[in-house]
N, C-alpha and C positions, 0 to 999 in steps of 0.2 A: 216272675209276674207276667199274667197273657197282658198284652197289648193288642187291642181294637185294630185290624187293619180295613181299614173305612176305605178301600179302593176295590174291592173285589165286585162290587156290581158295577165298576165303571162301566158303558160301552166300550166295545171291542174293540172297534177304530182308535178311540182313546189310549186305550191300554198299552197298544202296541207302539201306539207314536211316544206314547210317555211312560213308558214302563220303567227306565233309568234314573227320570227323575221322583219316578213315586217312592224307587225302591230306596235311594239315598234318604229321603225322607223318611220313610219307616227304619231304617238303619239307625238314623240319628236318633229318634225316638227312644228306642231300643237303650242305645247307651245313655243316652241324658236320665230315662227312670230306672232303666235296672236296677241300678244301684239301692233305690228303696224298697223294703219288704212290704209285701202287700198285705191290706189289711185286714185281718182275721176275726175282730168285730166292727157288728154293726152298733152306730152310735143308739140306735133306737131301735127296739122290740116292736116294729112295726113294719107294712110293708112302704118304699120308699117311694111316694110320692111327691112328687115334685113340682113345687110354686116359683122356684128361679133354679137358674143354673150356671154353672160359670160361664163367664166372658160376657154374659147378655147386656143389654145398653136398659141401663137406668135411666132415672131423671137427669142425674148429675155427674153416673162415674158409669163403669163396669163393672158388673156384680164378680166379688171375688170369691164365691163358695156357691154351696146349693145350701139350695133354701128347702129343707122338709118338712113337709104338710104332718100335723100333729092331731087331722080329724077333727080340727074347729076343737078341738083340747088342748089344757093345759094341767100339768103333771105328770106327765111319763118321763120315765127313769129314761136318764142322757147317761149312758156307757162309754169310758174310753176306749180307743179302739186300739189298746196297745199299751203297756207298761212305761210308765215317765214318770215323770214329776210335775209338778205344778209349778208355770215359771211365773204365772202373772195372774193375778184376779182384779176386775174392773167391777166395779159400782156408780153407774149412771143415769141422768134421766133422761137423754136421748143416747143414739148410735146404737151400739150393742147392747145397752140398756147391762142385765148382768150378766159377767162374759167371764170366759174360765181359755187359758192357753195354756196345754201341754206339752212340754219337751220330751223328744223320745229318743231312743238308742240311735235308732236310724237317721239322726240331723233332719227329721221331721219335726214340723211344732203342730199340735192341731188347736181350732180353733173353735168354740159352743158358746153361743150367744143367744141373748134376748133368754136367759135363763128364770124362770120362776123364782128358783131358791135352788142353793148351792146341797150339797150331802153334806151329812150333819158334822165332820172331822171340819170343810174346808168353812161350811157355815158360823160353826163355834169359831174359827181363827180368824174368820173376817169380823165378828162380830164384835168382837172383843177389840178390836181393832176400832171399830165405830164408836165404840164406847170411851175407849181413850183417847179421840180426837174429838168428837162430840160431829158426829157430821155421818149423814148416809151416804154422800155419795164418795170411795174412795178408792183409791188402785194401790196394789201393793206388790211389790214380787219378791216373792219367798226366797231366801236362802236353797241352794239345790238339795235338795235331801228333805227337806222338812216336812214338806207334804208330798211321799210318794205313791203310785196309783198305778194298781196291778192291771194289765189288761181286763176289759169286760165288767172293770169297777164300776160302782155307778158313783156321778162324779156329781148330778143335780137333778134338776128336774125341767122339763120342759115347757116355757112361759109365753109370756109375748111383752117383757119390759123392752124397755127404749124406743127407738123409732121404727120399731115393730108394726105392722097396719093389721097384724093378726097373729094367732097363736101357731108359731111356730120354732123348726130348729135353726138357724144357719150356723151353719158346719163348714169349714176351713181346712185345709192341709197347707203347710208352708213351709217353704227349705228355713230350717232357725238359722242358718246363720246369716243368710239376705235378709229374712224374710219375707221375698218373695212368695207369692199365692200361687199353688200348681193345682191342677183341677181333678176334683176327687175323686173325678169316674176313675181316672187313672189309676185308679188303687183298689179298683174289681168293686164297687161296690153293688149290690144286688138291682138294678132300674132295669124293670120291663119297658120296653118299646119296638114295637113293627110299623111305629107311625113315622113317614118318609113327612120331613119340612113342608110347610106351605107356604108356598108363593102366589102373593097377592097382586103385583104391580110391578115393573121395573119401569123403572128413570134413566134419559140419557141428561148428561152434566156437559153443559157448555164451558169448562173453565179457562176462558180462553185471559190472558196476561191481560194487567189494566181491568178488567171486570172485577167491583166491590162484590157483586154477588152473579154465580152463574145463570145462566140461563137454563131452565129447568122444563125435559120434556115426557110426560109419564107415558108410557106405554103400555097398553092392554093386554094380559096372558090370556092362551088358551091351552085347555089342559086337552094334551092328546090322547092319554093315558094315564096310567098308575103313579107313573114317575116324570114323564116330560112334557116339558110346556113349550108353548111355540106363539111366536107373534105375527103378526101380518111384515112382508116387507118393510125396511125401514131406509127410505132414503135419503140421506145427508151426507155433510163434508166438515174438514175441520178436526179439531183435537173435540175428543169426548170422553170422556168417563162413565161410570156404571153404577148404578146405584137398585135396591132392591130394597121393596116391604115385606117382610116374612114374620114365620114364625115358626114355633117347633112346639109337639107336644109329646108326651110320653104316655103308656096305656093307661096309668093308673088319675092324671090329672087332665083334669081339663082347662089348666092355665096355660097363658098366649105364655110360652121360653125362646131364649133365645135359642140360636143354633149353634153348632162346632165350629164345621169347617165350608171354609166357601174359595173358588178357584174361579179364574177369568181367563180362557182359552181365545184367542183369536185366530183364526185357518192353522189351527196347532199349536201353536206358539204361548204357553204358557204366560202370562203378563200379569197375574196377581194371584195371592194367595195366600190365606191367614189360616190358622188351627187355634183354639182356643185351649194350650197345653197349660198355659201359665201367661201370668200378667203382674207387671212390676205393680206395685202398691202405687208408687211416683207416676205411673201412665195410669192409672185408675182414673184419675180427673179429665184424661186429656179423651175425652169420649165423643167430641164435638168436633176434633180432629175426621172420627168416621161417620158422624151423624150428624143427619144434617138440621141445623140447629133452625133455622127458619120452621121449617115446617112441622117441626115437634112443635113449638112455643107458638104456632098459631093453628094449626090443624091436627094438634096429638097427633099428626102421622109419622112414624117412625121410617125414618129412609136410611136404610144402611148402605153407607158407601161402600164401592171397592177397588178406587182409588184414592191414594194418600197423598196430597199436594204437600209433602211437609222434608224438610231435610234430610231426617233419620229415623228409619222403619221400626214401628213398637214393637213389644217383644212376642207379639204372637205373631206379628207379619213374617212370614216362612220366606216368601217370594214377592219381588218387586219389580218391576222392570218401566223403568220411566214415570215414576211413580203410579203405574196403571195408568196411564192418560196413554191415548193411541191417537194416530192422525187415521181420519179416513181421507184418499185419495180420491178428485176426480175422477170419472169412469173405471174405479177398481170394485170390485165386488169384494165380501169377508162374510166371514163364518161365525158368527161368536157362540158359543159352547160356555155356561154358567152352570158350575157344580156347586150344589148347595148340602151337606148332610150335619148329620148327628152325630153323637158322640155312637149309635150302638151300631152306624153304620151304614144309614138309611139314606136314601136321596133321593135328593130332585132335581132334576135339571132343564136349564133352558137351551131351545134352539131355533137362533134366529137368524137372518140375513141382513145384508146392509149393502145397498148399491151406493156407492160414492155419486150424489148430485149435489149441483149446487142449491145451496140452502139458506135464509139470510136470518139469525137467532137475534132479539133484542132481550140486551140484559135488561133488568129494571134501572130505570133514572133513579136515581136517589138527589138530594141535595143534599149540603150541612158542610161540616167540617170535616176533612179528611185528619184521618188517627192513621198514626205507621205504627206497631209493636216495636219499635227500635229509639220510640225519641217521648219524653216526657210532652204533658200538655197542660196548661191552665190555662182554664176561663175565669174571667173575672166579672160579675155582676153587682147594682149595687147590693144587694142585699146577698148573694149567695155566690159561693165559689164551688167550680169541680176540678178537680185532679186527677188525671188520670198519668198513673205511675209507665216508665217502661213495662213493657208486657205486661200492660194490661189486655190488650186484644193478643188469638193468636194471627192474624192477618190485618192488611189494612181494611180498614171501615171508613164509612160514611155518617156523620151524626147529626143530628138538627137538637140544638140545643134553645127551647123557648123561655122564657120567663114569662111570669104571669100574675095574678094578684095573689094566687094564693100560694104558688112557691115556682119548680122550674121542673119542667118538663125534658127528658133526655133520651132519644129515639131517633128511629124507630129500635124496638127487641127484636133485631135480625140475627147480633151476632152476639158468638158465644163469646164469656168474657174469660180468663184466666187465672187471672188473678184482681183482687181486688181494686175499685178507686174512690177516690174519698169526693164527699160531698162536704158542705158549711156552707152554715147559715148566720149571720151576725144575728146575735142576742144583746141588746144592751136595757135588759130587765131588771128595774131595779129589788124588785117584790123578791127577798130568797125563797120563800116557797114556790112561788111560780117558774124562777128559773129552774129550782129541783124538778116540778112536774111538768117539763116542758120536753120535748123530745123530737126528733124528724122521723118522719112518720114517710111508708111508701103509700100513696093512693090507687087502690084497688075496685075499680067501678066508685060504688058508693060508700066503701069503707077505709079507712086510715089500719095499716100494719106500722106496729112499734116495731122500731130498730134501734139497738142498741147504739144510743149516743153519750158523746162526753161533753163538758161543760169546760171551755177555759177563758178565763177571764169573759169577754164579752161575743165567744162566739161557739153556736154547738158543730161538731165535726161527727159526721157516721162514716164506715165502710161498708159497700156495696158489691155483690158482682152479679148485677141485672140491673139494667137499661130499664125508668119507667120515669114516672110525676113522682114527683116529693114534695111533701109541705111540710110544716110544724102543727104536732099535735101536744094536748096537753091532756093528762091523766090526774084529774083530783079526788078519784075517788079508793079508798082504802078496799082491800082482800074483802072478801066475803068468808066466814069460817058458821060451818052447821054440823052439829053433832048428827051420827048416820045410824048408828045402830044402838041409842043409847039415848036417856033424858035424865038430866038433871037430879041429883040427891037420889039415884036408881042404884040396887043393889044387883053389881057386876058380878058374883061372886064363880057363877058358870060360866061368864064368858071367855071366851081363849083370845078374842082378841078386840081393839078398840078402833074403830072409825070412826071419820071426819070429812069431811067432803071441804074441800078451799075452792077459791075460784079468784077470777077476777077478771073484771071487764071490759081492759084494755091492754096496759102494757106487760101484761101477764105475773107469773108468779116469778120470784127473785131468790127467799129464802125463807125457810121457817124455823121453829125452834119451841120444842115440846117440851115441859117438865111435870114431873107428878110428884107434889111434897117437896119441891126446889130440885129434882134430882133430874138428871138430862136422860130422857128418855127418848128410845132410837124409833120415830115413824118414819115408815118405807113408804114414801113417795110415790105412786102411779098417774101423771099426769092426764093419760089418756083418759081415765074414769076420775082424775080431779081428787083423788081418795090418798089420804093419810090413815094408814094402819100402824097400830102398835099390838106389840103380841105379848101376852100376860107372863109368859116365860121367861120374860126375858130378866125382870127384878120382882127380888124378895123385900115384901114392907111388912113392918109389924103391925102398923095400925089398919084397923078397918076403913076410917074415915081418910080419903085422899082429895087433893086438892091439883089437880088440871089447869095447867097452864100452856097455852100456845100463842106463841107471835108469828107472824105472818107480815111478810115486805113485799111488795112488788115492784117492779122494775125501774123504778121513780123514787121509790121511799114512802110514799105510803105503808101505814101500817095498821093493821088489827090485833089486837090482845083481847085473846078469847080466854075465857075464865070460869071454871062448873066444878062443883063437889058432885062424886061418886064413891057409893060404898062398894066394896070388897074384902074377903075375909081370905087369905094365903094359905095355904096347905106348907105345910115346913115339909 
């Protein structure tokens, strides 16, 4: 297999002070993938276009695959790229939505999601499947042998179900027996690109001990040339860290991706440096760790760190040294040299200067109550409690916790949270209907978001992991269900398949459940467009005259029972 050696346009001065540590590094590489055979097809009969890419910083994790551009289509044949079996098939309304993993000789598993509709072998076995649990959405994993898939098979089609924002592939390679996610360029796959990253802004990070939040200073690039960027003098003192806005793109897309690899040089001296080869599933959440969490959640600006304040380096951090945090000295002058590339090799880099003066940085005051990630918390009000479990923060924080008339307020949204903390609210309702349709609710400007809450005895409890106002909302009004391509006592006899559009206008949809003639018939679910389809193939009825039955729950128990005759005459 060739592997990418992304240091040949280093500058020269570079190469020669570091030539030992690049070459260890490509060394390593070398052994860690050799071992797997590179891929000989492509998942898709198109050219690879690309809308994300591994490692890049999402909302909430780090993207674990590439995401291929399917040309605003949905239906082209998804090809394994390799001879396996089928170890897992998922059926979902969020996440991968329909999702297909591959086992293969080489202790690869591959991964196709957000799938339209499986090939008609894995489609029949899942289907049948649905039919004997009565339920669309479901996971199962085959026995080895059952369903196996010759390289270049076509294994589905290309969709955009679950939390899809558009028709696309996302495509996985993963060691099977970690499961670890390795990144697919790695396995030769065909992406044109001569476009070197873009660098929009760098930040210096004040993070000096005692500081809830650092003190943050952006600095302005100028592009010299092609490839490097340069800033005016920077004078300061003190421990600082490094931080960058960027982005990357490849010839064929014009989406903001992430980048590869990025390195932090100081008058030589190597002090940071990550490669985006592979990323643990388990470090996928901890993406707040390198980005900085304030200024996404108030300015969508994306600041990628490239220092790690944290105990143990994740698994794509190559190189550490004091976790990237450097001292500048009084009257000492430094170099800093910032390498930014791609995965095909391309880069950018910064070159700037820093005279050691004195300087005096004010973090932001906060007030509230001080949270340590190492010690549980309760607050107790009269009407409402929050908890916040061990590690719930990854750092200490600052919280200002208000109450109010209409519930309690828990701020400011500076820091990222880790894991969950429970909120409650005393309910002492006698009304059972009301306490069913009663719920805690996030306040968003002018609108109430339902969160899934429980009921015990006389008080409702949610989990949360974002900081915001909560009140108590209540939902009394039942689904909405409307026939989409069809009316009433109408003879179906050409149609291939059956719509219904659901909705509902708060605590969303919960469950549904279709029958024609008493019999459980399988509607496929798409949330985004609200639509229940059933497909006429699926059951043979003898009579012409059929009788449609659908219930509809949402998140509360409200319910609708929709109820229509339609004719149809069956081809035997």
């Amino acid at each position: 297999m060739t592997i990418k050696n992304v240091f040949l346009s280093t500058p020269l001065i570079i190469m020669n002070r570091f030539f030992l540590v690049y070459w260890l590094v490509f060394f390593n590489t070398l052994v860690l993938y050799g071992q797997y055979d590179k891929a000989v097809v492509a998942p898709l009969d198109i050219p690879f276009s690309l809308s994300g890419t591994f490692g890049e910083p999402r909302a909430t994790h780090f993207h674990l695959g590439l995401d291929i551009r399917t040309q605003g289509k949905e239906g082209w044949e998804v090809k394994s790229i390799a001879k396996g079996h089928v170890s897992r098939i998922r059926v979902a309304l969020s996440g991968y939505g329909k999702v297909l993993y591959i086992d293969h000789p080489n202790q690869t598993t591959t991964v196709y999601a957000h799938l339209k509709k499986f090939a008609p072998k894995i489609e029949s076995y899942i289907k049948k499947l649905q039919y004997e649990n009565e339920t669309y959405t479901i996971q199962k994993f085959p026995k080895r042998g059952s369903l196996t898939i010759e390289a270049g098979e076509v294994i589905g089609f290309s969709g955009n179900t679950g939390g899809s924002s558009g028709p696309h592939l996302h495509f996985e390679i993963r060691e099977t027996k970690s499961q670890k996610p390795l990144n697919p360029l790695l396995f030769n796959f065909p992406v044109e690109d001569k476009n070197r990253p873009q660098l929009q802004k760098l930040f210096i990070f004040y993070p000096e001990e005692g500081r809830i939040l650092p003190h943050i200073e952006p600095i302005d690039l100028k592009r010299e040339n092609d490839s490097l960027y340069v800033t005016s003098p920077i004078e300061t003192s003190g421990k600082i860290g490094l931080g960058i806005q960027m982005f990357d793109r490849q010839d064929l897309s014009y989406n903001r991706n992430g980048i590869y690899s990025a390195k932090v040089m100081i008058n030589g001296k190597l002090i940071s440096h990550y490669e985006f080869d592979e990323v643990k599933i388990g470090e996928s959440k901890k993406l707040y760790i390198v980005v900085d969490y304030k200024n996404y959640f108030q300015n969508r600006q994306r600041i990628v760190k490239l220092f790690y304040p944290e105990a143990d380096k994740l698994e794509f951090m190559k190189s550490l040294t004091d976790q990237g945090i450097f001292n500048i000295e009084l009257g000492k002058s430094y170099q800093i040299l910032i390498e930014i590339a791609d995965f095909s090799g391309n880069k950018s880099i910064i070159e700037t200067y820093v005279e050691g003066m004195k300087k005096n940085t004010k973090a932001e005051t906060l007030g509230g109550e001080l949270i340590k990630p190492d010690r549980d918390y309760l607050f107790n009000f009269d009407n409402q409690e929050i908890y916040f479990p061990k590690k719930t923060f990854l750092n200490p924080v600052k919280i200002k916790i208000d109450k109010n008339d209409d519930g309690i307020e828990i701020g400011p949204n500076f820091f990222p949270i880790a894991n969950p903390y429970e909120i409650n609210f005393s309910f002492d309702e006698k009304d059972s209907l009301v306490r069913a349709q009663t719920f805690i609710a996030k306040k968003l400007k002018k609108s109430l978001i339902y969160l899934p809450t429980t009921l015990k005895e006389s008080e409702l409890n949610t989990k949360v992991k974002e900081l915001g106002a909560f009140t108590l909302g209540r939902d009394s009004i039942s689904p909405t269900v409307k026939p989409y391509n069809f009316k009433a006592e109408q003879w179906l006899s050409k149609f291939k398949f059956l719509n219904l559009k659901i909705d509902d206008d708060f605590s969303g949809i919960k469950s549904y459940r279709g029958t024609i003639n008493g019999n459980w018939v399988l509607f496929e679910y798409e949330p985004k467009k609200k639509m229940l389809t059933y497909d006429f193939s699926d059951k043979y009825f003898e009579k012409n005259k059929h009788e449609l039955q659908l219930e509809v729950e949402d998140n509360v128990g409200n319910k609708t029972v929709y109820k229509t005759t339609f004719f149809r005459k069956y081809e035997e």
